[in-house]
N, C-alpha and C positions, 0 to 999 in steps of 0.2 A: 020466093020461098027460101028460106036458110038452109042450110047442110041440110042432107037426105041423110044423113048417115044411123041406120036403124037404132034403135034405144027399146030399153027393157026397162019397167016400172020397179022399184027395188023398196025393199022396207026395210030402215036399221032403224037402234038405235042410237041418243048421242044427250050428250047434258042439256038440260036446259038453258042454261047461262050460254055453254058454247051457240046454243041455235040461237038463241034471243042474239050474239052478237056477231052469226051470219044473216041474219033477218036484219040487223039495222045497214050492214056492210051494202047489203043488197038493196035497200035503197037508195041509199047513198051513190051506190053505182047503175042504177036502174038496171040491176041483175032479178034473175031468179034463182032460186036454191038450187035448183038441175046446175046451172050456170057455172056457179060456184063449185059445186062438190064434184063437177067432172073436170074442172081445170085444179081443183084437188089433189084427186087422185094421180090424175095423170102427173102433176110433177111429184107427187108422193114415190109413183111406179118409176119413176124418171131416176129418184134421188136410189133408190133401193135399186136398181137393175146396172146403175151406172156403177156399181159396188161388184158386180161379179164380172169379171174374164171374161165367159162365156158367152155373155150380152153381146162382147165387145167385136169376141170373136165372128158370131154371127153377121152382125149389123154390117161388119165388112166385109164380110164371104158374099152379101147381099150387095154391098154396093158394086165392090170388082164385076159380078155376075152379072148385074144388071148396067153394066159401062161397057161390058164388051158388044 
C-alpha cells in the first residue's frame, strides 16, 4: 500500500493546452494527474511560504522544541 496520507476529491479549473501537456508529462513519467498536481502545489506552497519571516520563524520554534 502507498502513503495513507488522507486526500479530498477537488474540482478546478485549468487550460486545455496546460492539461493536454500534463497528460502527455504523465505518461511519459508513468504518473497520474493527482501525482503531478500535489508535487505542484506543494513546491508552488514551498516557493510562496519560503517568501515570509514568519514561515521561518515557526519552522524553527518547531524544530528547537522538538530537539529538546
Amino acid at each position: 500500500m502507498k502513503n495513507s496520507v488522507p486526500t479530498e476529491p477537488v474540482s478546478i479549473s485549468i487550460q486545455i493546452a496546460l492539461l493536454d501537456r500534463v497528460d502527455r508529462y504523465c505518461n511519459r513519467r508513468d504518473l497520474n494527474r493527482s501525482q503531478v498536481f500535489q508535487k505542484a502545489m506543494k513546491r508552488f506552497l514551498a516557493a510562496e511560504l519560503a517568501e515570509d519571516p514568519c514561515f521561518w520563524e515557526t519552522l524553527y520554534e518547531n524544530a528547537t522544541h522538538n530537539s529538546k
